[in-house]
N, C-alpha and C positions, 0 to 999 in steps of 0.2 A: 500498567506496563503492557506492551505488546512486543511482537516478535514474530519471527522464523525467518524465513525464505520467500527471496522475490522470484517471483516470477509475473512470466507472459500470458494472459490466456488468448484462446481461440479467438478472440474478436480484438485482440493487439492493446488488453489494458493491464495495466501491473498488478497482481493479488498478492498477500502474504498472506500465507497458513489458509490459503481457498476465500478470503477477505478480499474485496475489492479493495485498494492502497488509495486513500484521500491523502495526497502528500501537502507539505505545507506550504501556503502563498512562495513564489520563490525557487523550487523546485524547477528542474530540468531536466527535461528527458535527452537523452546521447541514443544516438544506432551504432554507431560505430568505436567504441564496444556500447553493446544496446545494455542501457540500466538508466538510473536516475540519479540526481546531483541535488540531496537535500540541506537549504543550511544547516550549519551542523552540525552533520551527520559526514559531511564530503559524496563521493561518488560509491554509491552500491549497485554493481553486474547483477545481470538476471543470474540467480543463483546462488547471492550473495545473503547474508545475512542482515538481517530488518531488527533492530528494537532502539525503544523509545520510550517516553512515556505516550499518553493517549490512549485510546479506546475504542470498543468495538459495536456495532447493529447489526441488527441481527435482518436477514434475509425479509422478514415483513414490515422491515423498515424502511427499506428502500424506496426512492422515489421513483419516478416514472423514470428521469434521467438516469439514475442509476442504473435500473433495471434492464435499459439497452446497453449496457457496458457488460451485464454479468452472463455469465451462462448457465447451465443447467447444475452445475455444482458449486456455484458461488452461495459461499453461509450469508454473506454478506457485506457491509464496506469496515474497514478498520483506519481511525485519525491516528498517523502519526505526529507527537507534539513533539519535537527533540530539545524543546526548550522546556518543557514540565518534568520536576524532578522527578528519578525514578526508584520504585520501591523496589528490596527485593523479593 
């Protein structure tokens, strides 16, 4: 299971909980109000609350690609699956 809060960072990519956010095929980003459109899930604002099932990497996992998305406090990227059942 995964979770918290979305947010923006410094270089304009979505993190939950300091995770880079790998959203699922499908997904859609809005500006206006600025958040993401996961199936699903529907529409979560920067700010809003993140959980699902899916899973997390850890910072020396990231690949090159990734790595230009993150910043200097990013732990890592986190999948969210909203179609994988969730434990509690």
């Amino acid at each position: 299971m995964v979770g918290g809060t979305l947010r923006l960072n410094e270089r304009g990519c979505f993190e939950v909980g300091g995770y880079l956010l790998l959203a699922p095929h499908g997904s859609a980003v809005s500006t206006d109000p600025l958040g993401i459109t996961i199936p699903g899930k529907g529409f979560i604002p920067v700010g809003g609350a993140v959980s699902g099932g899916g899973g997390y990497a850890d910072d020396e996992e990231l690949s090159e690609g990734y790595q230009a998305m993150a910043t200097p406090r990013t732990k890592g990227v986190v999948l969210l699956n909203p179609e994988a059942p969730q434990r509690p």
